[in-house]
N, C-alpha and C positions, 0 to 999 in steps of 0.2 A: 366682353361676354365670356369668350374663355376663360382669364380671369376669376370668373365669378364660380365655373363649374370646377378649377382647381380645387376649391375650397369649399367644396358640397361635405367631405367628410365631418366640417363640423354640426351639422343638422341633429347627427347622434350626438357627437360628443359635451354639447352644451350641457344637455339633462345630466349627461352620466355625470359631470361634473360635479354637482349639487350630490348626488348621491353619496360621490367619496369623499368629499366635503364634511357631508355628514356621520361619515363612518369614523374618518379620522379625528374629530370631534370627540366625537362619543370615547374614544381611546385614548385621549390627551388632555383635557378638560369636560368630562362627563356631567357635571356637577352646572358649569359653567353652560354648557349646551342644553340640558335640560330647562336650567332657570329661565333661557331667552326661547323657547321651542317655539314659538308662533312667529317668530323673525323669519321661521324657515321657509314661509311659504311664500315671503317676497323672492329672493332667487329663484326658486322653483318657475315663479310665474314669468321672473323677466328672461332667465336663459330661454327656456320654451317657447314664449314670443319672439327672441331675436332668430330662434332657427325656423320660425314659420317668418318671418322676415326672407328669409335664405328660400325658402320653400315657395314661398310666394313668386320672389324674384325668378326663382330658375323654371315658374310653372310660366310666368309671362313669357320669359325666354324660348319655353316650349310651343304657347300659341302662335309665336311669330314666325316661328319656322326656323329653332335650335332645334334638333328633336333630339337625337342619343348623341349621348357624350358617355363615355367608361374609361377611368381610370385604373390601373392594377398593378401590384407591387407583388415580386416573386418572393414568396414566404418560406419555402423547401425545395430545390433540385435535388434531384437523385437519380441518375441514370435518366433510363425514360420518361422518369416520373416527376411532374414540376406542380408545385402548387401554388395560385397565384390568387391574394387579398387585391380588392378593391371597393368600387361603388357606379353604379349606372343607374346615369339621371335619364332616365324616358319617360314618355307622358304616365303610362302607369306608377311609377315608381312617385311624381312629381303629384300626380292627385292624390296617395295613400300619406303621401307625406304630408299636404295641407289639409288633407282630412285628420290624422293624426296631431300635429301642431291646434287645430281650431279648437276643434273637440275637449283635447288638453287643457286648453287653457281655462276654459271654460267651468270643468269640470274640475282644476285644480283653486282657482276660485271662489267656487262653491264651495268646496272642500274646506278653504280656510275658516268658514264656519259653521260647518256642518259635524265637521269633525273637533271643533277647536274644546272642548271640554274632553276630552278622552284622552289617557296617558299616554297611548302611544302617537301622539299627532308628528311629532319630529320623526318615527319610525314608518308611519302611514306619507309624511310626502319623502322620504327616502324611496319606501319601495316604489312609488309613484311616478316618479326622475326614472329610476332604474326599469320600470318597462317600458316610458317614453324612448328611452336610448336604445332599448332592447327593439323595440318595434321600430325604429324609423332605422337603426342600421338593416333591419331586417326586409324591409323595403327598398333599401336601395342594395343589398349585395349583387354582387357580380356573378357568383358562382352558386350549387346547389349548395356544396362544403358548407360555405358562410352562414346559406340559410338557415341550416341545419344550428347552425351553431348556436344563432341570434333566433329559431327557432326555442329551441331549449331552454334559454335566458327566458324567452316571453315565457312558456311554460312554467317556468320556477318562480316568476314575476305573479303569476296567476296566481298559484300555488299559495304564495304568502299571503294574498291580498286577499283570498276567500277565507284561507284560516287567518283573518287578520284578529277576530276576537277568536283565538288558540285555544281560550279553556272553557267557551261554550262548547258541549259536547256537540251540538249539531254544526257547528262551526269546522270543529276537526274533522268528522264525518263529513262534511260536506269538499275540505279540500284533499281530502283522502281522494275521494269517486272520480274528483275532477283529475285528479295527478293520476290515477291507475286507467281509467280510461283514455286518457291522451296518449299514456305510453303503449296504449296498443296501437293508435295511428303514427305515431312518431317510430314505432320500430317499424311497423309497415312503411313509410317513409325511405329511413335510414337501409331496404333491404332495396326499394326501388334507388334509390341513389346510388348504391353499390352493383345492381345491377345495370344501368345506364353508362357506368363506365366501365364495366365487361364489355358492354355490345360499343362503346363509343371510345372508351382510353381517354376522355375530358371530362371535367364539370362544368366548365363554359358555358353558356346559354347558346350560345351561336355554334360552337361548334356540335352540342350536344343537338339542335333542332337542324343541320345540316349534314350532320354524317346519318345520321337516324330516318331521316328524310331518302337518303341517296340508300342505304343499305334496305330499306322496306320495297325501293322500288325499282332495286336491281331483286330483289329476292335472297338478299346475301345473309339474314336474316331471320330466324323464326319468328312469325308473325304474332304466335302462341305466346313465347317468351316474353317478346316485347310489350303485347298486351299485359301480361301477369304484370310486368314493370311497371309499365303504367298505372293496372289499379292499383299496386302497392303505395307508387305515389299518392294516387287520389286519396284510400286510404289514409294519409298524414292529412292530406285537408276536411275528410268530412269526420274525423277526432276534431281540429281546433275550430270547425265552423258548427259542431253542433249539429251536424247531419245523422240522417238515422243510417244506421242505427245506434250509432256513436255519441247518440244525444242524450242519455241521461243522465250529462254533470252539469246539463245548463241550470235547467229550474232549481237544483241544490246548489248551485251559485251564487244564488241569491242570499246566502248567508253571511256575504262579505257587507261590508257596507256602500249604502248606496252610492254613493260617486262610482265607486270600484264597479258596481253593475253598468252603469251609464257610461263609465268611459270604457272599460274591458269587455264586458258581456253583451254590450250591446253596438259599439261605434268601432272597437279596433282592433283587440283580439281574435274576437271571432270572423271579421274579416281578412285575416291571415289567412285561411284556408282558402277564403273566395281568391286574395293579393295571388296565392301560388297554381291556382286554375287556370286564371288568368295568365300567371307569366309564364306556365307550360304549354298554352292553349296551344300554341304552333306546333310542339311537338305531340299534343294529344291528335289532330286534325289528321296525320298520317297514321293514325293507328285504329286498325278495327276494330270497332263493336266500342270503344272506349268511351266518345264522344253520347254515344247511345246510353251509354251505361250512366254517365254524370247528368244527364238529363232525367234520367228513371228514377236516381238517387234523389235529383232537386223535387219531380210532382212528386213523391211519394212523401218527402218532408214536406211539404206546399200544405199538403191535405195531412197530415198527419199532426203536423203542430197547429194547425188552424182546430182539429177536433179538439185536440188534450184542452188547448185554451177555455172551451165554453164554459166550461162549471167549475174554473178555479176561485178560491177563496182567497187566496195572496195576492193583492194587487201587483207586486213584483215578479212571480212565478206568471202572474198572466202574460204579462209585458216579455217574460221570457221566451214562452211560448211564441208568443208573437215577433221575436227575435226569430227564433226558429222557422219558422213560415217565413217570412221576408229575406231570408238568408238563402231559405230553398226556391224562391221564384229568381234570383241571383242564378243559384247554380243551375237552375234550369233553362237562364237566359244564355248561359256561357256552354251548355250542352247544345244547344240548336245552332249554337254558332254566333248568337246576337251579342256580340263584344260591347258595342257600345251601349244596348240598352242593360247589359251588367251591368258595369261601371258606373252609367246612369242611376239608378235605384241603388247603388251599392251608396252615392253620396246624397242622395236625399233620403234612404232611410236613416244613413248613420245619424244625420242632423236631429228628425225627427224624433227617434228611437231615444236620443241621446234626451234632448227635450221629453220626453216620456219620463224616464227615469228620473229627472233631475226635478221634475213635477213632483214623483209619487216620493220623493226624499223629501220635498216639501211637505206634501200631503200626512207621511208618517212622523215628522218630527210637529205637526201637528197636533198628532193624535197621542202621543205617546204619555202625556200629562194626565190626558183622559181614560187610557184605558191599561196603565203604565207601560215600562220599557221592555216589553216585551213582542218581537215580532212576530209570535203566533196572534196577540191580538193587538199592535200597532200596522200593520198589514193585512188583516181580517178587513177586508171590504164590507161584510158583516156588519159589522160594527161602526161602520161608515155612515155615510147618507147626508144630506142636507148641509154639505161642508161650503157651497157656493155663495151665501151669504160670510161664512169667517174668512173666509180665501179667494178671493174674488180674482186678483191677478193670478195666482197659480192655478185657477178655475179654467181663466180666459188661456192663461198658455198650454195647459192640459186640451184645451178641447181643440183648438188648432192642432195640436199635435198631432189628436186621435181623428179629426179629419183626415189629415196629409197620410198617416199608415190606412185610411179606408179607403183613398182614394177620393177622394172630394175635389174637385178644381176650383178655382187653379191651384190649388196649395202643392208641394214638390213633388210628395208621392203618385199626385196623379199623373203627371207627365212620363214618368217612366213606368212605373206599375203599366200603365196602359200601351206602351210600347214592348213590354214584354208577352201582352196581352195579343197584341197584334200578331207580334211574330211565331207565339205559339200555335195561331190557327194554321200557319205558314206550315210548319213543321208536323203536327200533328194533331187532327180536330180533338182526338181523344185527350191528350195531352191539354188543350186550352180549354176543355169543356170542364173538369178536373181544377183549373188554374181560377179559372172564373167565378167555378162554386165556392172556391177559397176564399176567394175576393170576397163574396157575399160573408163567406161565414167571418170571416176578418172584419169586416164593417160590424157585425152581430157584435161578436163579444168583444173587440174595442168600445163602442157603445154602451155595452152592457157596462162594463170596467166605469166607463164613466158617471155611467145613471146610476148605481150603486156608491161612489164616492160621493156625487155630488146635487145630484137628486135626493126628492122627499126630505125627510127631515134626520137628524140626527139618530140614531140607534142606541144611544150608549147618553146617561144621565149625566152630568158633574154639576156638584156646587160651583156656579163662577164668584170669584170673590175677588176682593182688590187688594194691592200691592201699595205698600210705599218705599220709599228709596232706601232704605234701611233694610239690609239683604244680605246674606254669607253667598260667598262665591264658592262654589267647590267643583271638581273636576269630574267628568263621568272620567273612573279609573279602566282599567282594562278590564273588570269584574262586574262590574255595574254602571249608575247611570248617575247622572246630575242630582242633585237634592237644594231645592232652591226653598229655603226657612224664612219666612217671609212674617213681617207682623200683620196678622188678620183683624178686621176690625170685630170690632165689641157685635154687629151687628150679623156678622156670619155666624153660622154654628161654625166655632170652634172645634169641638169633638169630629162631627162628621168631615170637615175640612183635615185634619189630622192625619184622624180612620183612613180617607180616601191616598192619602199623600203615603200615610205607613205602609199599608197593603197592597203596597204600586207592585208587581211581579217585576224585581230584579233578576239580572241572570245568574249571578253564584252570590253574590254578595250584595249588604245593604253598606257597608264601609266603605265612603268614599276620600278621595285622595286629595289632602288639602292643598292647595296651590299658593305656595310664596307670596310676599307682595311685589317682590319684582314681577313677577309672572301675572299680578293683578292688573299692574300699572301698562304692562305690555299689552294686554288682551284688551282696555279700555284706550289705550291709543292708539292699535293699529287698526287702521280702515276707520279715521277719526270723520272723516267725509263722508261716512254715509252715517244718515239717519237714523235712530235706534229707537225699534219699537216697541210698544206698552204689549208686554207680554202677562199682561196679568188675568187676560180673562182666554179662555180657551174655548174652542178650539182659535188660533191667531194666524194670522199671517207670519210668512218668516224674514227675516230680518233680509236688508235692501241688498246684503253679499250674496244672498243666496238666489234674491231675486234678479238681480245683473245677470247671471248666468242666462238663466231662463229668458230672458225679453232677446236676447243677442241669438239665443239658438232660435226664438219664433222669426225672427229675420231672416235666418237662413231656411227656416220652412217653407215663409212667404215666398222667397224669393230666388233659393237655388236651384230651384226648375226652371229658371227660365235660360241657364243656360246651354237648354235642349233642345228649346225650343225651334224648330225649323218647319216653314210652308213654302214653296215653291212659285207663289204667284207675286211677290215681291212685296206684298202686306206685312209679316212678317218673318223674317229671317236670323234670329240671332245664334242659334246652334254652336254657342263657341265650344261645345265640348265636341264637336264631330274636329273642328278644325286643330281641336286639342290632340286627337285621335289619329290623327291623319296617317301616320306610319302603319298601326293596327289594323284599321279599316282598310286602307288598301291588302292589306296581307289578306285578312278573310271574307274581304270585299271587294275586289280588284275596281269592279267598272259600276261599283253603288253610286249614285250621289245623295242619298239621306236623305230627301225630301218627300214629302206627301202635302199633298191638295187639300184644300179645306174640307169639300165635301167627302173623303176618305176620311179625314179626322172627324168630321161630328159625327158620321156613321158609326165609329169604331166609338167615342166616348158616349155616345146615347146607351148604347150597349150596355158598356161596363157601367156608367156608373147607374144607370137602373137597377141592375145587380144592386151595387152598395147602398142606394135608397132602400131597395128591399130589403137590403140586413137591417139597416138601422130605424125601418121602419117596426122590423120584429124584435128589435131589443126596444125601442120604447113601450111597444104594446105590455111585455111581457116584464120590465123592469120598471119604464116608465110611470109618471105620473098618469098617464091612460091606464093602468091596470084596470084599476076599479071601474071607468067606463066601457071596458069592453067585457069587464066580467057580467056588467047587467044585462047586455044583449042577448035576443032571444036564441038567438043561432047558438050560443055559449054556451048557453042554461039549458038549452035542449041538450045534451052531452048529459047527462044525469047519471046519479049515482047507480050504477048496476047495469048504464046501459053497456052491449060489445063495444060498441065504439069509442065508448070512454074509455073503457076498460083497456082496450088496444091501442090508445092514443098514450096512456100510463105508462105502459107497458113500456113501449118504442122510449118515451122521455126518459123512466129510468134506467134503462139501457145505455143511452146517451148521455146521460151524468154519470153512471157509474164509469163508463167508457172515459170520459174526460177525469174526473175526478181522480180515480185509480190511474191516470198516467198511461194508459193505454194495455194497465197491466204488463207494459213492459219492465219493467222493474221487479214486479212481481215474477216475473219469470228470468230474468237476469238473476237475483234471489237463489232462485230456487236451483237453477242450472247450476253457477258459477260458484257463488259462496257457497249455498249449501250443500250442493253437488259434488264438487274439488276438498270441500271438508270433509266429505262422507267418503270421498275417496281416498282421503290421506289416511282418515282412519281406518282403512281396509289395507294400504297398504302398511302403515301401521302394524294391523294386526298379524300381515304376512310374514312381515320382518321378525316380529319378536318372537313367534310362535314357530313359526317355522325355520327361521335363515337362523337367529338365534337358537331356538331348540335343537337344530343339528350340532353349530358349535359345540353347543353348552352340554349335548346328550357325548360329543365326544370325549370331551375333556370330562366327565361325569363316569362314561365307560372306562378310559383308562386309569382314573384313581381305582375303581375296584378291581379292574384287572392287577393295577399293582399292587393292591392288597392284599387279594385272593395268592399271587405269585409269591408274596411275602409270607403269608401263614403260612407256607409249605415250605420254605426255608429251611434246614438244620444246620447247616453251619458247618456241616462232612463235607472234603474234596471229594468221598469215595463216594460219597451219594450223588454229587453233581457231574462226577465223571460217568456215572451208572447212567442215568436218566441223558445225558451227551448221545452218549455208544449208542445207546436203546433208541433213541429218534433219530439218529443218523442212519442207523441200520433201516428203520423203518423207510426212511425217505430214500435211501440207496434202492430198498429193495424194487421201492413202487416207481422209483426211474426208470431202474432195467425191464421192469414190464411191461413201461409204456414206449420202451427204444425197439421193444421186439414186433410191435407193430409197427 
């Protein structure tokens, strides 16, 4: 068993592997690595399974009753000052890691054919390995240092992954927002961590939650200070979790591609910030008003990202959204002190969430033939409708999905959702009255997201036409998209078949990048075991690599709640995650033992999920195929044109779309403050500089060229004149000395 935790360091180092691999590659044989690119994604997939192997094993290790093990290797002494690398396996550390490894692989999977026509596919699972390595060392560091470190990495890992198409403009723009807004948490961060070893002289966890603990409550300590440090820290986590108000680079995230959403934006980036709440909780719990505060941060994102979501038109900005919300009932569980029901929803939304995305990457490479390669309209739900007869299994794993985030049982999210549910009446009615309504509004527009994909009928026309084997392969390049040149039969309109294909909206270019025949032969025999389907009439199903992913994540939907599951009357009891827990929960629960009674539990879920019937009963009426039946009812009809109450009912809804739609206007006023505000400032200072700080200069050095002019015209070139004009101002200045020494 020790043994086993000596050699936890490789967990990271597997991915990062593949990475340099690929690097050195590309520097030694460029030509040679390009030709074989889709080779890459088998290492990718087998190192990252053999370190959830490692993960798995040291998470058993942990239920049984291993809990912390830490290793640490002295990297710098210096006088006082020592700095020491390592890795600590504890239960937290041990669930972000098999949540990280699962997710991974899944999504790296997916990947190998979602992405497999695009130029940069051998650069896309590079950077891919390099945030797995970044995130799972990052999870297991020993000290803040490390975090910080592997903190950074995952940020620059984001970074590329969202500008992964570089020379779409909203693509740049998009990982612009996300890079400048993180570094405002990550320097607030980096000012808490430097302040924590002022007041403590460690970055240890243990000793940093033990001297901090003992100095607060000898009073040896400002209480003021220590608070500031603290939300400095927190600040680092609600930047990488997407907390408000640090939330407006998620929904522009979504410019990356989708894997990159599903694995980073929605299952393990943005749970970095929850990961580091979490492992400061002990030291937050000794510090006023703090604990307060990350609770206030969580409902206000709860209800904040639940509003923006209603009236978006991007089926991936929804799911964002909806990121956003599930992240803040997270941090609002870890504000009130509910450790385990965090953790809880932190592993059955990532699942979910993860499933969500990896659906609407199905759903969009669906659409993209139909209404071309463009995400303003392959992401226009809009444009959507009636997809459940072409996509029937990403139908069926989409709508599990969107159960489990509304809360539906048994599916995962409902098991913890409603334990957060519970604890916040505990803590404060205002607070769970707020959490609830969310709930509701989260049933609504998940629902809605779905009735709009996959409801009514289509939106959007296309000639279908048939295929035969006789095909040019070409590459979506980094500028554009696939072009599959097919022979149409005598029996389609040719012309309009063309027309439709021609005018498909690329992003910069219609040039695409031909691909070798090695690279031909390689693409047709990897993943020769599954099945390949007739993509000839659209909208289709997508091909069986994309759907393995999806079928493995709806199992962890069905079924990763139930390791929460605990009742107290010996019916049943399987709660392996409290026993997982066990070090934690004693810490912020000394003498809890986790259970509840049946009759507390149906009470508390009658509740909530009548709530979430009620949402999803108002996104069917209002999306659904009931529209039209409930538009004929007389109660509806009586609402008329001119009456107040129509008119006030208007009113209210365009308020609440515009509210959603516009982003909350926050952006709009980030806009206006920050860019245009700091521009308008530089140009004042600007103008001070050169008009002023310059015009003194320049009026100097301007005055004495004509003074030495003026000096020069007068000139003769006489001693007798120069000694004259001497005598004559010295006498002067002599005189007016002596008259001022006689006072």
């Amino acid at each position: 068993m020790e043994h086993t935790y000596q050699y936890a360091w490789i967990i990271p180092f597997l991915p990062l592997s593949v990475t340099m691999s690929i690097g050195f590659r590309l520097l030694l044989i460029p030509t040679a690595t390009k030709n074989i690119r889709r080779i890459w994604a088998f290492p990718s997939i087998l190192l990252l399974s053999i370190s959830m192997g490692f993960s798995a094993n040291l998470s058993i290790q942990q239920i049984n009753g291993s809990f912390i093990h830490q290793y640490l290797w002295s990297w710098t002494i210096n006088n006082d000052f020592s700095l020491e690398f390592g890795y600590l396996i504890d239960p937290l550390s041990s669930i972000m890691s098999i949540l990280i490894t699962t997710v991974g692989i899944t999504v790296l999977i997916y990947s190998d054919n979602y992405m497999s026509h695009d130029r940069g596919y051998f650069r896309f699972f590079a950077y891919m390995s390099f945030f797995n390595a970044s995130m799972l060392g990052l999870v297991i560091s020993s000290n803040l240092i490390q975090i910080y470190i592997f903190w950074e990495l995952v940020g620059m890992c984001s970074y590329l992954l969202i500008g992964f198409w570089f020379t779409r403009p909203t693509a740049a723009s998009a990982c612009q927002k996300a890079f400048v807004t993180n570094r405002v948490g990550d320097f607030g961060l980096l000012l808490g961590i430097l302040g924590f070893y002022w007041i403590t002289g460690s970055f240890e966890f243990r000793d940093l939650f033990e001297i901090t603990n003992n100095l607060i409550h000898n009073n040896e300590v400002s209480s003021l200070f220590a608070t500031l440090c603290a939300s400095l820290l927190f600040v680092g986590a609600v930047a990488k979790s997407a907390q408000f108000p640090l939330h407006v680079w998620l929904p522009d995230a979504m410019e990356g591609p989708t894997p990159i959403s599903a694995l980073i934006h929605a299952a393990t980036m943005v749970a970095a910030g929850i990961f580091l709440v979490a492992r400061l909780l002990p030291l937050f719990i000794f510090i006023p008003y703090i604990m307060n505060f990350i609770s206030l941060i969580g409902i206000i994102t709860v209800l904040l990202g639940a509003t923006l979501a209603l009236a978006q038109r991007d089926i991936k900005r929804s799911l964002a959204y909806s990121t956003m919300s599930q992240l803040g009932y997270i941090m609002l569980a870890l504000g009130i002190g509910s450790y385990r029901a965090a953790l809880f929803h932190l592993i059955t939304h990532a699942y979910s969430k993860a499933l969500l995305f990896l659906g609407s990457g199905s759903i969009i490479h669906s659409m993209e033939p139909i209404v071309g390669y463009s995400p303003d309209k392959s992401q226009n739900m809009v444009l959507m409708g009636g997809l459940r007869r072409y996509v029937p299994i990403t139908r069926t794993t989409f709508l599990l999905g969107t159960l489990s985030i509304c809360g539906i049982p048994p599916l995962a999210c409902f098991w913890s959702k409603d334990e957060i549910l519970n604890d916040s009446w505990l803590y404060s009615p205002i607070f769970a009255i707020i959490a609830c309504f969310a709930a509701g509004l989260t049933a609504f527009y998940m629902f809605r997201v779905y009735l709009l994909t996959f409801d009514g009928h289509l939106r959007v026309h296309f000639q279908n036409y048939s295929s035969t084997k006789n095909s040019s392969f070409y590459s979506i390049s980094l500028w554009g998209r696939e072009v599959w040149r097919r022979e149409v039969p005598k029996a389609v309109n040719r012309n309009l078949l063309l027309s439709t294909i021609n005018n498909t909206v690329f992003f910069f270019s219609k040039d695409t990048y031909k691909i070798d025949n090695n690279l031909k032969k390689g693409v047709r025999d990897f993943y020769t075991f599954f099945e390949k389907k007739d993509t000839s009439v659209y909208p289709h199903e997508s091909e069986n690599t994309m759907l393995f992913p999806l079928l493995v994540l709806v199992l962890f939907t069905l079924f990763v709640g139930s390791i929460g599951i605990r009742f107290n009357q010996g019916v049943i009891y399987f709660d392996i995650l409290s026993k997982w827990l066990i070090p934690s929960i004693n810490l912020f629960h000394p003498n809890s033992s986790y259970s509840v009674d049946w009759y507390e539990f149906f009470t508390n879920a009658i509740f909530s999920v009548s709530i979430v019937i009620f949402g999803l009963f108002v996104a069917y009426i209002l999306y659904g195929s009931a529209y039209s039946f409930f538009q004929n009812l007389d109660f509806i009809n009586s609402f008329v044109k001119g009456d107040p109450k129509r008119i006030f009912l208007d009113q209210i809804k365009n308020k609440i779309y515009n509210w959603s739609y516009n982003r909350g206007y926050i952006d709009i006023f980030y806009t206006g403050v920050f860019t245009i505000g700091i521009r308008e400032l530089t140009e004042l200072i600007q103008l001070f500089d050169r008009n002023l700080i310059d015009g003194i200069t320049n009026g100097i050095g301007v005055a004495s060229f004509f003074m030495g002019e003026g000096i020069k015209s007068i000139g003769s070139g006489r001693i007798s004149s120069y000694l004259f004009l001497y005598l004559f101002f010295a006498s002067i200045f002599l005189f007016i000395f002596l008259e001022f020494s006689n006072f």
